[in-house]
MDAnalysis code that builds the backbone (N, CA, C; Angstrom):
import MDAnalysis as mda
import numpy as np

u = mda.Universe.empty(690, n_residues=230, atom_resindex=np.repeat(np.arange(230), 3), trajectory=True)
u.add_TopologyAttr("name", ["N", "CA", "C"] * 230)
u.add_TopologyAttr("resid", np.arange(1, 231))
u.add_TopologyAttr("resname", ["UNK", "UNK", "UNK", "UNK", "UNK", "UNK", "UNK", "UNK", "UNK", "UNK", "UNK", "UNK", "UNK", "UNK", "UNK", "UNK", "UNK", "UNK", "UNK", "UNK", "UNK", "UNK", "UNK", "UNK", "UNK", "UNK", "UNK", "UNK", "UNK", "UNK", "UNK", "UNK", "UNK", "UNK", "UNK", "UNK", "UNK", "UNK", "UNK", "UNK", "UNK", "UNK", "UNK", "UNK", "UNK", "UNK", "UNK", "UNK", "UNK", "UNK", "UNK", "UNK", "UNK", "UNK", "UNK", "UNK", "UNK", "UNK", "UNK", "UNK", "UNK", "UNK", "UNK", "UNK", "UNK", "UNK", "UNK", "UNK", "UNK", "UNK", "UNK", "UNK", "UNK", "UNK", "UNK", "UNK", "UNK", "UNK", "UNK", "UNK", "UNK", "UNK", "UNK", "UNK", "UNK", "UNK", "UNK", "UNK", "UNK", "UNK", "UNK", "UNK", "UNK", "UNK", "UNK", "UNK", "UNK", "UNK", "UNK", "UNK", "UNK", "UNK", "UNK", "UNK", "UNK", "UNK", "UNK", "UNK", "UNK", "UNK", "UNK", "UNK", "UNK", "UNK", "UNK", "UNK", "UNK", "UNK", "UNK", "UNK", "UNK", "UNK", "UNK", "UNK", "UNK", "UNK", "UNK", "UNK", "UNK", "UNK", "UNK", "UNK", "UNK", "UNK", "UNK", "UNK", "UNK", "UNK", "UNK", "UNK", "UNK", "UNK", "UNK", "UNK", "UNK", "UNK", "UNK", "UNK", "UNK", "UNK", "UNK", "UNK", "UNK", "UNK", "UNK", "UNK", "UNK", "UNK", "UNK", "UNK", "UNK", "UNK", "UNK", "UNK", "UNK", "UNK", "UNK", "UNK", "UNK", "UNK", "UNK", "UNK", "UNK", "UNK", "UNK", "UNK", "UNK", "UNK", "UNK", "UNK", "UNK", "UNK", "UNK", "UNK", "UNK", "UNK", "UNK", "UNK", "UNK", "UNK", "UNK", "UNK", "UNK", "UNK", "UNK", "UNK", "UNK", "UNK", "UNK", "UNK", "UNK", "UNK", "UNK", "UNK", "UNK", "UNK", "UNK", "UNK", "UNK", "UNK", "UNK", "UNK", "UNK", "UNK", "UNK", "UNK", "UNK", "UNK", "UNK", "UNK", "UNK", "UNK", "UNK", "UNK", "UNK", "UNK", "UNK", "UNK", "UNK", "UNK"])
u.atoms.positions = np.array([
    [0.819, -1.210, 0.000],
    [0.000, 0.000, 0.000],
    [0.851, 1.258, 0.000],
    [2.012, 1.325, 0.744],
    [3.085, 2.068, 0.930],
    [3.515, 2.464, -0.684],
    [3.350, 1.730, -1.904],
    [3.929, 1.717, -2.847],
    [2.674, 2.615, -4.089],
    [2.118, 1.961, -3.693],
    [0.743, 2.666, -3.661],
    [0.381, 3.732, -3.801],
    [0.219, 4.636, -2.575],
    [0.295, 6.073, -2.094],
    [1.964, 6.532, -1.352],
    [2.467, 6.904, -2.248],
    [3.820, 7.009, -1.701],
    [3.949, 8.352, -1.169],
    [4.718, 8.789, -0.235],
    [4.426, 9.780, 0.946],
    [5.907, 10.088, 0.709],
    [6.206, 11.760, 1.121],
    [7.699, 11.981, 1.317],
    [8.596, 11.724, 2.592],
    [7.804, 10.884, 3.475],
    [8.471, 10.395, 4.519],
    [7.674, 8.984, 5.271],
    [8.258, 8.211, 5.520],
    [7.107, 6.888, 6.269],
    [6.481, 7.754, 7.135],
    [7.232, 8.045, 8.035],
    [6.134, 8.205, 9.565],
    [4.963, 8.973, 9.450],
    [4.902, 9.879, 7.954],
    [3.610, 10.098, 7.659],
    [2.638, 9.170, 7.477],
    [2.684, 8.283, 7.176],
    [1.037, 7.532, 7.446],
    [0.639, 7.149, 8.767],
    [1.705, 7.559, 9.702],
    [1.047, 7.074, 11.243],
    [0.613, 9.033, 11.824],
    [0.534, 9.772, 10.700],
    [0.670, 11.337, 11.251],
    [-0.664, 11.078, 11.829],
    [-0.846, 12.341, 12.739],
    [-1.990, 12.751, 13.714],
    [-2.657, 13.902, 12.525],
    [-2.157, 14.328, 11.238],
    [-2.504, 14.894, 10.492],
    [-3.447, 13.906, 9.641],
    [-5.294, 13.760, 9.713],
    [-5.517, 13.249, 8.819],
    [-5.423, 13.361, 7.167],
    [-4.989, 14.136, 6.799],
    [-4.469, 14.553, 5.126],
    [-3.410, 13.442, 4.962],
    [-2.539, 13.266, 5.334],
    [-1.547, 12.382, 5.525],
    [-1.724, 10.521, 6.105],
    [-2.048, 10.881, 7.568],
    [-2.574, 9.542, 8.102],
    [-3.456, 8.157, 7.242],
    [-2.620, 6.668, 6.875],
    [-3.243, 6.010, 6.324],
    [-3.722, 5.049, 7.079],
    [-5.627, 5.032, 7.719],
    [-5.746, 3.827, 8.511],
    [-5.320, 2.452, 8.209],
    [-5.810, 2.175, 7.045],
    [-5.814, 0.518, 6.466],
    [-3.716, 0.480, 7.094],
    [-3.050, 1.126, 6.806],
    [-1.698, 1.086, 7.356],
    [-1.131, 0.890, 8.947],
    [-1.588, 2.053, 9.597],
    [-1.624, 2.601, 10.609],
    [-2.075, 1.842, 11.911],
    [-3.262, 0.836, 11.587],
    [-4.597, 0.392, 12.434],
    [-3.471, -1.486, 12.610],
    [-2.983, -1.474, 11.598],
    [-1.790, -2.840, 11.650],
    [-0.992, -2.811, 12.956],
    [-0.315, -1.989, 12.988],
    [0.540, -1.929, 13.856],
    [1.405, -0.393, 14.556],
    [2.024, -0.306, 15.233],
    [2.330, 1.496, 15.498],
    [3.976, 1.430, 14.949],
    [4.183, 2.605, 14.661],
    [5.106, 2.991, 13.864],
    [6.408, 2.526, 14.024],
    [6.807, 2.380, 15.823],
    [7.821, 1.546, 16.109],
    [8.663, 0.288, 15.852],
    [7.017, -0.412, 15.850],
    [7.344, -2.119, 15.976],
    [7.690, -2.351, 14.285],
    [7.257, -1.685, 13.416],
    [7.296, -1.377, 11.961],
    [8.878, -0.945, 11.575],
    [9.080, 0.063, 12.125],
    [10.755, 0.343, 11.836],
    [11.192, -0.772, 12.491],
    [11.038, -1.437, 13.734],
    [11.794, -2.640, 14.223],
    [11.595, -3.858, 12.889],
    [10.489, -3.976, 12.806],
    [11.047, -5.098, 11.764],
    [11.431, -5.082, 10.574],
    [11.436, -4.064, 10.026],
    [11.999, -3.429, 8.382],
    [13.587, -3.430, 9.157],
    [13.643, -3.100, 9.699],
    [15.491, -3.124, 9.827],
    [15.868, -4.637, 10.287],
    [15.125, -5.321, 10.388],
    [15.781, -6.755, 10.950],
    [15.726, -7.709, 9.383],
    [14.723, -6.752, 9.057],
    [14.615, -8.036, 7.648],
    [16.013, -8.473, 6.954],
    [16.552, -7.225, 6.458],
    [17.911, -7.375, 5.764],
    [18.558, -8.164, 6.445],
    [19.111, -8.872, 7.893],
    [19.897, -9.059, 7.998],
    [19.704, -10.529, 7.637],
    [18.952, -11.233, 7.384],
    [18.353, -12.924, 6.949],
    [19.620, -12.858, 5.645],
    [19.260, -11.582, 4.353],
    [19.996, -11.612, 3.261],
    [21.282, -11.899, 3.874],
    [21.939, -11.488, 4.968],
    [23.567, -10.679, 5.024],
    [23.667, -12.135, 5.436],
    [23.195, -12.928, 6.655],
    [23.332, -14.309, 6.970],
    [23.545, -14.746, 5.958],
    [23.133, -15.278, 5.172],
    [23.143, -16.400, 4.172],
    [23.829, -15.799, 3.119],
    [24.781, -14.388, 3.164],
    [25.623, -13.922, 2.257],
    [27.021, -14.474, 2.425],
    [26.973, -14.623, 4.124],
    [28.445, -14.279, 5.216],
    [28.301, -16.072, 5.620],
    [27.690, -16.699, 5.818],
    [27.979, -17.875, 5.631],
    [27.976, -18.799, 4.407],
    [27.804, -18.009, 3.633],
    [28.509, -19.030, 2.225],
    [29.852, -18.145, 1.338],
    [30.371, -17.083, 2.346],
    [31.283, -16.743, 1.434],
    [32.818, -17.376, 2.782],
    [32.011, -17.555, 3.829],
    [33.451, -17.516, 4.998],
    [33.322, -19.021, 5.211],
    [33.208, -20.090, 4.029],
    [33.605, -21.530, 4.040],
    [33.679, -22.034, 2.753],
    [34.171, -23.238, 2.723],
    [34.460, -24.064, 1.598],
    [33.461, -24.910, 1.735],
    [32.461, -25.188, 0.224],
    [31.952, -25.974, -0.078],
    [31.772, -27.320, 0.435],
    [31.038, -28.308, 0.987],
    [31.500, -29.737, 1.037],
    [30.618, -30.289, -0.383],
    [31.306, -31.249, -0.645],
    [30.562, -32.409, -1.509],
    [29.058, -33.108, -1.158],
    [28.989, -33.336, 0.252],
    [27.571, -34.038, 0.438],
    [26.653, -32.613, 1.178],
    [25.437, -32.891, 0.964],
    [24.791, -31.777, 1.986],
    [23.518, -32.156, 2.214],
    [22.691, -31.564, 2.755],
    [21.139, -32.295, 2.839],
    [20.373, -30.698, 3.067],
    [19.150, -30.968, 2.976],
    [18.089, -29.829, 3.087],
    [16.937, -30.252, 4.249],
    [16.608, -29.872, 5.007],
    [15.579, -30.476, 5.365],
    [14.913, -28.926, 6.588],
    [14.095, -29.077, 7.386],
    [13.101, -28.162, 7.961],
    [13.848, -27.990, 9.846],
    [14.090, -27.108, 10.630],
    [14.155, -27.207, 11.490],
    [13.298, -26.050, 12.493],
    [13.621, -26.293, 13.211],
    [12.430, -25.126, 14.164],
    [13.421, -23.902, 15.371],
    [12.860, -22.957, 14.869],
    [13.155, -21.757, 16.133],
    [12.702, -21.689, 17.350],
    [12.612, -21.707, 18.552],
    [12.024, -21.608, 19.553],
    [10.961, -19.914, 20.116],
    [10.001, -20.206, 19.917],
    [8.987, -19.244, 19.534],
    [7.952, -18.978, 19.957],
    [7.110, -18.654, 21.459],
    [5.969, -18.739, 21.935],
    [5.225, -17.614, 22.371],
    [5.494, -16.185, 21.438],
    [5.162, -15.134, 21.296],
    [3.468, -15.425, 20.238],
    [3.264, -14.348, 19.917],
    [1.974, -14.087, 19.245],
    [2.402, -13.479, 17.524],
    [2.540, -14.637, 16.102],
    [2.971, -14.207, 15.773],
    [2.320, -15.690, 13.619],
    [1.852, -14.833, 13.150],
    [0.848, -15.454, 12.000],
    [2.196, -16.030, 11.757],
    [3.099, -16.469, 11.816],
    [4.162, -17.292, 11.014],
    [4.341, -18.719, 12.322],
    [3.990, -18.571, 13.252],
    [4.338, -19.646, 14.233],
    [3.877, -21.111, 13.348],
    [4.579, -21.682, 13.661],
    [3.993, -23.240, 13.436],
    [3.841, -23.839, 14.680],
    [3.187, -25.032, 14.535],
    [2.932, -26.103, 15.465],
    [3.549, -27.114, 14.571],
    [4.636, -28.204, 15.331],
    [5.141, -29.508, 14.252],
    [5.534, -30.535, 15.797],
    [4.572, -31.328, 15.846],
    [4.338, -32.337, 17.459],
    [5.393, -33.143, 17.021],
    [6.074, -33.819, 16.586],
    [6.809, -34.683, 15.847],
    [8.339, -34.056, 16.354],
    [8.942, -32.208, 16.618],
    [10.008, -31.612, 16.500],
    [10.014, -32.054, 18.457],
    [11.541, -31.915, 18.604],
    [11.868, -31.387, 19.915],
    [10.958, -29.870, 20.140],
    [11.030, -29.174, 19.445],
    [10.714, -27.880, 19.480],
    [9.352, -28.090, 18.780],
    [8.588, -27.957, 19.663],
    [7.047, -28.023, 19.307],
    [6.425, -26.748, 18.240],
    [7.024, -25.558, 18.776],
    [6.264, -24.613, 18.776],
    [7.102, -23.102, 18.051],
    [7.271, -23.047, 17.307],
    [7.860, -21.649, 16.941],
    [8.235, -21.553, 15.359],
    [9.174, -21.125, 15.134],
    [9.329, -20.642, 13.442],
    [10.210, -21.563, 12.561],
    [9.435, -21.987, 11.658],
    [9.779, -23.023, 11.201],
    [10.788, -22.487, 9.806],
    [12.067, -22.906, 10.106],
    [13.234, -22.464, 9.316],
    [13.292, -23.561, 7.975],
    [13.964, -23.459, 6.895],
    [14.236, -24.731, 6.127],
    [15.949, -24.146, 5.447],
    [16.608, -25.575, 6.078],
    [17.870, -25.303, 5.911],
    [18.882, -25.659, 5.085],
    [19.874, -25.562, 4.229],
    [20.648, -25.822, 3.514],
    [22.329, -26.278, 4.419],
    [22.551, -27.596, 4.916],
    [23.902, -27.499, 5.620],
    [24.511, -28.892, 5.170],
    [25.985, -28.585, 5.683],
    [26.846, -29.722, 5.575],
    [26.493, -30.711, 6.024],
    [26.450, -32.034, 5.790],
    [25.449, -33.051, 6.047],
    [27.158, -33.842, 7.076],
    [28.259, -33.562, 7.063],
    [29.039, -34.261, 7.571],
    [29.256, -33.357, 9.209],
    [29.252, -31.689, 8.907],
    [29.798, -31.316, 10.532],
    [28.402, -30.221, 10.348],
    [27.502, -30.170, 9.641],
    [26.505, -29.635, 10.321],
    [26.382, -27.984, 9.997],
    [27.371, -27.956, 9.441],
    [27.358, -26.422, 8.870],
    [26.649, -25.642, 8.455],
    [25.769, -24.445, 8.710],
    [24.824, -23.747, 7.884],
    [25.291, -23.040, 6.778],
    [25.167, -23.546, 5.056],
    [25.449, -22.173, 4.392],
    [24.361, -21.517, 3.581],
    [22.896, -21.820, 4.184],
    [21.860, -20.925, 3.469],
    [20.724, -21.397, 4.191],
    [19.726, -20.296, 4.706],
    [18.315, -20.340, 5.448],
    [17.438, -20.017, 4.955],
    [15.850, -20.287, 5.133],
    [14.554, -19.355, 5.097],
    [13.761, -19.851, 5.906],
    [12.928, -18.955, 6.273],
    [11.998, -18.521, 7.002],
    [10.851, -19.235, 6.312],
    [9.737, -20.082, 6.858],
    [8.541, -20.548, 6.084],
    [7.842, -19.272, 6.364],
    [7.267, -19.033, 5.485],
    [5.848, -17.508, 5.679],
    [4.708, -18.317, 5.180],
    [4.868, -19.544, 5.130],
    [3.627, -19.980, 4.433],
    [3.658, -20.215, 2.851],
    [2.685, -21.282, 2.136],
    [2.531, -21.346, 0.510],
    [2.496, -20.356, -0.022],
    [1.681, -19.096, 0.366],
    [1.645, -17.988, -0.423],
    [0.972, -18.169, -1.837],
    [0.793, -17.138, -2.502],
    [-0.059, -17.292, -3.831],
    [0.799, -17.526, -5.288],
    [2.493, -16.922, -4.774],
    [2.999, -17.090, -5.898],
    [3.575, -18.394, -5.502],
    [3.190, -19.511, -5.062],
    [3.733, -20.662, -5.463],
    [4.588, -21.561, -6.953],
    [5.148, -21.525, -7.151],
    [5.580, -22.555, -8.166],
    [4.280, -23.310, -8.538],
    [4.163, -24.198, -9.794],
    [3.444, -25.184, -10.028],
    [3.542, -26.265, -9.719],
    [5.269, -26.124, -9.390],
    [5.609, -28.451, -9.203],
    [5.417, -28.262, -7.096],
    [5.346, -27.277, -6.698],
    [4.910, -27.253, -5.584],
    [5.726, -26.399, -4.186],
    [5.643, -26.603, -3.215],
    [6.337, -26.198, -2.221],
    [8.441, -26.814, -2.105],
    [8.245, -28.151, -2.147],
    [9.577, -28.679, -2.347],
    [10.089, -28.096, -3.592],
    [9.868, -28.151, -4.477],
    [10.613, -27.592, -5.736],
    [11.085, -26.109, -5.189],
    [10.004, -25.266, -4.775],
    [10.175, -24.060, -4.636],
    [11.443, -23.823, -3.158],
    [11.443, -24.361, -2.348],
    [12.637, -24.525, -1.029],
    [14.104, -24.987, -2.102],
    [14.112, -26.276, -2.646],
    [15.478, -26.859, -3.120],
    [15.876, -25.553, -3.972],
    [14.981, -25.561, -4.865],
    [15.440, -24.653, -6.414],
    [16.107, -22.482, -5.747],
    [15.505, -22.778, -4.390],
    [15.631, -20.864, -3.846],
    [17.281, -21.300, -2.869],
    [17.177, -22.748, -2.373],
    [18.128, -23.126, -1.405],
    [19.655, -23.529, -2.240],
    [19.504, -23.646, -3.149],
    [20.357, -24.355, -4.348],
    [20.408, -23.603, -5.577],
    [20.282, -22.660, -5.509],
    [20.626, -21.771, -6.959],
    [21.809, -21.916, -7.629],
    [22.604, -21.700, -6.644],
    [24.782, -21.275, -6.629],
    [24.918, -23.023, -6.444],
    [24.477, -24.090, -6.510],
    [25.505, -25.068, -6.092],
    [26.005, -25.515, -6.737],
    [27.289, -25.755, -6.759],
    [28.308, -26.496, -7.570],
    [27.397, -28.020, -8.449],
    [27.783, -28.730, -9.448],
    [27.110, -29.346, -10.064],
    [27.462, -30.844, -9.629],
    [28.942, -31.058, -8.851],
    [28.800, -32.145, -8.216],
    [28.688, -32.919, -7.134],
    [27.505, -31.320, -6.066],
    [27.487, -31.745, -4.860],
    [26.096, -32.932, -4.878],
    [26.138, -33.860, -3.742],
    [25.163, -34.638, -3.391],
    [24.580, -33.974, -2.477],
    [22.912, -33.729, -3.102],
    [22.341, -33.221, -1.731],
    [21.533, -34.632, -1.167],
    [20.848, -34.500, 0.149],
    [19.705, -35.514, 0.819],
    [18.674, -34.830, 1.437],
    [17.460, -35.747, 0.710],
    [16.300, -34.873, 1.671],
    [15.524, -35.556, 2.269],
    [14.898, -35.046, 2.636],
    [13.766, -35.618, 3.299],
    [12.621, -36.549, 2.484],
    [11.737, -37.219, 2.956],
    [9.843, -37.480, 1.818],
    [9.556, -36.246, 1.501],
    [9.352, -35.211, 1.922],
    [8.551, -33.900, 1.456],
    [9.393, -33.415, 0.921],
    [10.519, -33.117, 0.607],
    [11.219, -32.111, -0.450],
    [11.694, -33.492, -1.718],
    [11.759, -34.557, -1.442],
    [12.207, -35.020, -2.521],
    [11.568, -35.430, -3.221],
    [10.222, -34.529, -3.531],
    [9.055, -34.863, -4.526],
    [10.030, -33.244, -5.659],
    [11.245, -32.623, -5.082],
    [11.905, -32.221, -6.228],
    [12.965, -33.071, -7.125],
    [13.484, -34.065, -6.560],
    [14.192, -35.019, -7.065],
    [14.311, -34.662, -8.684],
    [12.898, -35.014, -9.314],
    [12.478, -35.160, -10.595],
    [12.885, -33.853, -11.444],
    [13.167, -32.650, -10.598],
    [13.323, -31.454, -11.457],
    [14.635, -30.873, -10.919],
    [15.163, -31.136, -10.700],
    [16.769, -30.901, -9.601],
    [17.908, -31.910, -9.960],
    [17.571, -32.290, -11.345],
    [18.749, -33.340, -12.065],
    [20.010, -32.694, -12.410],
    [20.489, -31.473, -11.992],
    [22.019, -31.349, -12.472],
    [22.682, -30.899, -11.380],
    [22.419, -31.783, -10.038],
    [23.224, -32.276, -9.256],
    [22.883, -33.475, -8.565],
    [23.696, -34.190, -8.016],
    [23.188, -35.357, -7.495],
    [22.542, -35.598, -6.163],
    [21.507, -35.796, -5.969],
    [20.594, -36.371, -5.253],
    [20.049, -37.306, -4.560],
    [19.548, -37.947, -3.368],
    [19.037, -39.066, -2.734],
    [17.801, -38.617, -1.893],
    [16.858, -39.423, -1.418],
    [16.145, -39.215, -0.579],
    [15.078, -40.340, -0.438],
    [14.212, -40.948, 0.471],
    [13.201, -41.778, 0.711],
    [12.005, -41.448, -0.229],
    [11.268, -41.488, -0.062],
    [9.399, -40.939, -0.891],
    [8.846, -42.244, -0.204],
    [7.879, -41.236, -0.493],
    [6.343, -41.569, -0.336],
    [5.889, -42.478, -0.912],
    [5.218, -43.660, -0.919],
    [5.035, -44.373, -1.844],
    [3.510, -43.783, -2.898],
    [3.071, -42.911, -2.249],
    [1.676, -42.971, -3.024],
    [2.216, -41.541, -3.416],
    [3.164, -41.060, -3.961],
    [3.427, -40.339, -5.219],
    [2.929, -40.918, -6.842],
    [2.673, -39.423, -7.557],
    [2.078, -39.941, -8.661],
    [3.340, -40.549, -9.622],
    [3.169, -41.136, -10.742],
    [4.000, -41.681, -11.212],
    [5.595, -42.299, -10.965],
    [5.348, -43.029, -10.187],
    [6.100, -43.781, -9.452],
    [6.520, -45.483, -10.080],
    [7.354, -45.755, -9.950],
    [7.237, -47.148, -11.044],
    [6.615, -48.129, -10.193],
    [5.961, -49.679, -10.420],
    [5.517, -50.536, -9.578],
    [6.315, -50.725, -8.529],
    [7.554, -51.202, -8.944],
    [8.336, -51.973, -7.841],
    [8.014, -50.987, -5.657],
    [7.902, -49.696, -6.064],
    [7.843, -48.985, -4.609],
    [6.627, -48.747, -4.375],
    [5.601, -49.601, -5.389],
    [4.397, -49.403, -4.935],
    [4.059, -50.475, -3.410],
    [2.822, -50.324, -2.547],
    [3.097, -51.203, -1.441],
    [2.154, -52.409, -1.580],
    [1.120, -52.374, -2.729],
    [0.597, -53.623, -2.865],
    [1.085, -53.855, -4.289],
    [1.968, -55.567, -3.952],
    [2.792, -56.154, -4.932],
    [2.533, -57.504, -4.727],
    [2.218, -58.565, -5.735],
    [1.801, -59.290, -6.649],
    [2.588, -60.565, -5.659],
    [2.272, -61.518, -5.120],
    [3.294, -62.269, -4.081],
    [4.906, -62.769, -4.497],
    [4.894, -63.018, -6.183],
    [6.075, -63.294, -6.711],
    [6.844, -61.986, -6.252],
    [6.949, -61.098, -6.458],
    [6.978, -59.754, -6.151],
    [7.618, -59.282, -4.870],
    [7.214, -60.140, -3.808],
    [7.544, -59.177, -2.629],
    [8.782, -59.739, -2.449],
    [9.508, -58.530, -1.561],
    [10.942, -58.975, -1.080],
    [10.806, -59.709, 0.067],
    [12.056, -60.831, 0.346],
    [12.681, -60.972, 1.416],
    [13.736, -59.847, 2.037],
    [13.659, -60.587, 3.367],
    [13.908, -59.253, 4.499],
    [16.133, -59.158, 4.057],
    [16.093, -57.589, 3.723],
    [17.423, -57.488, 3.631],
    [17.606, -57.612, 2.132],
    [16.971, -57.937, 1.450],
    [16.268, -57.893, 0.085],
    [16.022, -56.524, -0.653],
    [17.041, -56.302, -2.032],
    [16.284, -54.859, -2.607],
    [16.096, -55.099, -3.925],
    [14.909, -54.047, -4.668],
    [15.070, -53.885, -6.003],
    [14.936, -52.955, -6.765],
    [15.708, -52.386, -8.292],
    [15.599, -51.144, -8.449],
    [15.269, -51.172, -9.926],
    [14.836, -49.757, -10.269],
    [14.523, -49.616, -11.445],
    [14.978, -48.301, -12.085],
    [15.763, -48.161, -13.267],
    [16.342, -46.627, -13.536],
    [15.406, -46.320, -14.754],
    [15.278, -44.780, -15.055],
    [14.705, -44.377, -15.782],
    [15.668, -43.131, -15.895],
    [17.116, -42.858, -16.549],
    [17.812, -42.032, -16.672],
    [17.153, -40.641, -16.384],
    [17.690, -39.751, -15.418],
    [18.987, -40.003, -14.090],
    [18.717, -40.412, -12.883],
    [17.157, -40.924, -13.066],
    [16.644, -41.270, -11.711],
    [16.822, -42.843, -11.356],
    [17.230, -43.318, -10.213],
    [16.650, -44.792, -9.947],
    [16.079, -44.757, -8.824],
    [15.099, -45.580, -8.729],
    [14.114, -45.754, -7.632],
    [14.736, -47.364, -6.968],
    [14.725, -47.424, -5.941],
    [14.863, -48.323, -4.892],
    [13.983, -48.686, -3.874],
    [13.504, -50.387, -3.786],
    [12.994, -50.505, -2.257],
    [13.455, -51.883, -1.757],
    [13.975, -51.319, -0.254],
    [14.808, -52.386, 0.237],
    [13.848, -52.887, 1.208],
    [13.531, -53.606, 1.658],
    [13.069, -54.524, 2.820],
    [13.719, -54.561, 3.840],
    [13.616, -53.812, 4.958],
    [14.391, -53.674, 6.460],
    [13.629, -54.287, 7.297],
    [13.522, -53.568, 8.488],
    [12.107, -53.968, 9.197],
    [10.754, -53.456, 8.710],
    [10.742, -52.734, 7.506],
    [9.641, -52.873, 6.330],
    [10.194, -52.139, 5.559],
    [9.579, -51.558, 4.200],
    [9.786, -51.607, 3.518],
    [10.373, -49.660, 3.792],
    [11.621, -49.559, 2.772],
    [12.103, -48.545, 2.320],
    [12.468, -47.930, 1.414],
    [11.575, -46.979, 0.859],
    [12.004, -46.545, -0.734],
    [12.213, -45.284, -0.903],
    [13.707, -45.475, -2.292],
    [14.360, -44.217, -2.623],
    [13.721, -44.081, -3.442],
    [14.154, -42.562, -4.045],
    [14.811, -41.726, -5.332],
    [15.698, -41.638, -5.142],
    [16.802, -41.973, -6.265],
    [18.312, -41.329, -6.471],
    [18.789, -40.964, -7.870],
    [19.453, -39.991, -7.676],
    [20.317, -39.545, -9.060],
    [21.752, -39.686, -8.797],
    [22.363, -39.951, -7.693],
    [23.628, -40.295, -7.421],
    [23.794, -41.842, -7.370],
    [23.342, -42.782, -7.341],
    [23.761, -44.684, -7.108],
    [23.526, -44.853, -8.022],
    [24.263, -46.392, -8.263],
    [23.728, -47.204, -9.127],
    [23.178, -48.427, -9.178],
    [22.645, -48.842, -9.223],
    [21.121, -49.545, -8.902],
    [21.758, -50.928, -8.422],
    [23.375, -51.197, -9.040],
    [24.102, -52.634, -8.868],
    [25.054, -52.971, -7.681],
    [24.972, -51.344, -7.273],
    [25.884, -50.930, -6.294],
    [25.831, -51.366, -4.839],
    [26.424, -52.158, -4.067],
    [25.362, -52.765, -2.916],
    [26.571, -52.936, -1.472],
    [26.738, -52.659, -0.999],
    [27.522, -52.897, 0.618],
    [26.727, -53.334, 1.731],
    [27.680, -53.558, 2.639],
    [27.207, -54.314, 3.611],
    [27.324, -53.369, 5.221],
    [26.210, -53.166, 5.733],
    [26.356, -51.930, 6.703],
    [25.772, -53.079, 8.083],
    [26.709, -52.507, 9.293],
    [26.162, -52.983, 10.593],
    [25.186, -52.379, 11.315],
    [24.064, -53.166, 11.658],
    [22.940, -52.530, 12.299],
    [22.481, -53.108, 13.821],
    [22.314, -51.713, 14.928],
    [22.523, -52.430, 15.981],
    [20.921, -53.075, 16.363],
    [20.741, -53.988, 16.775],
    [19.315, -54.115, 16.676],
    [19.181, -54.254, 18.277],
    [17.915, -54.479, 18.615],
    [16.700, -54.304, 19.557],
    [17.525, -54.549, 21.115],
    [18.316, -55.715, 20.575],
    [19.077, -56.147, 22.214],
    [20.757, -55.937, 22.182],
    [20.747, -54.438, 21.015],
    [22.045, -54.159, 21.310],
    [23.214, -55.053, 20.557],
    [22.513, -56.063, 20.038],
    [23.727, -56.578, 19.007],
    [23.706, -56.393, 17.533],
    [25.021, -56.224, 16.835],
    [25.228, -55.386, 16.167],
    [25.092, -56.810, 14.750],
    [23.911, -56.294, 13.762],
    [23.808, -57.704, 12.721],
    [24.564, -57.230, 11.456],
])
């Protein structure tokens, strides 16, 4: 609105002069708390300027959602029962997946109207990942790696959902009895640069990847239930 009716000074729309004074503006909030948060905004940019220029790149990284601690009065709060942190501002982060490093943040404000079309995940990876080098591996989460599919010129991993749309059979969860795996058991299917994976653990687990190869297979120790390591 500010852009709108443009004034030769802000603090005119909070004037005691009605010629000047804009309610629909004014009736929001008082003039203070307004300069307080217009000057805090910039500094989100300078963060995520000053931590990706004062480190070196790593090769692996991951994206995923974390939470601020937050129990003020405030239309951006989330609720996420699932976090240590129940209750406050829900960040989504770009860091070193080996020591944890932050080199890029945002703030959720919500879907908003200018959404992307392929959705919310596309729109986080593609704003979080603009600058990245082409042969880092990122990892995400089920909810962002419904970008997988549009984020092919770097390499990628992450779990999904099984009841994503076009998905090949094999990670579907009702399968044909020839079909099902034994436990410790995987199978994959590529469709250049993607391969999809589902392994059979203590149930079933399925990728997307643009970094493996579908033949590629090791042997990892897992500690199980009574502490011994299989």
């Amino acid at each position: 609105m500010m852009g709108l009716t443009p004034l030769p000074d802000m603090e005119l729309y909070w004037s005691n002069d009605p010629f000047y004074n804009n309610s629909e503006i004014s009736r929001i909030m008082p003039v203070k708390r307004f300069k307080k948060i217009t000057e805090n905004l910039p500094m989100i940019m300078e963060l995520n300027n000053v931590f990706q220029q004062e480190t070196v790149y790593s090769s692996t990284q991951s994206i995923d959602e974390c939470m601020v601690k937050f129990k003020g009065r405030s239309s951006l709060k989330q609720y996420m029962l699932k976090k240590s942190i129940k209750c406050g501002f829900k960040v989504w982060a770009r860091c070193d997946s080996k020591t944890g490093y932050l080199y890029q943040f945002e703030v959720y404000t919500g879907k908003g109207a200018n959404m992307e079309d392929e959705g919310l995940g596309y729109n986080v990876v593609s704003k979080l990942c603009a600058d990245l080098p082409e042969d880092t591996l990122l990892a995400f989460d089920i909810f962002l790696q419904a970008a997988i599919c549009w984020m092919t010129y770097f390499f990628s991993v992450g779990t999904v959902r099984t009841n994503r749309k076009d998905l090949p059979d094999i990670l579907m969860k009702s399968q044909p009895k020839h079909l099902k795996l034994e436990k410790n058991k995987f199978a994959a299917i590529t469709a250049k640069p993607i391969t999809a994976i589902k392994w059979l653990d203590t149930r079933d687990v399925t990728v997307l990847t643009t970094a493996h190869h579908p033949t590629d297979a090791i042997f990892v120790k897992r500690t199980q239930k009574d502490g011994i390591n299989k």
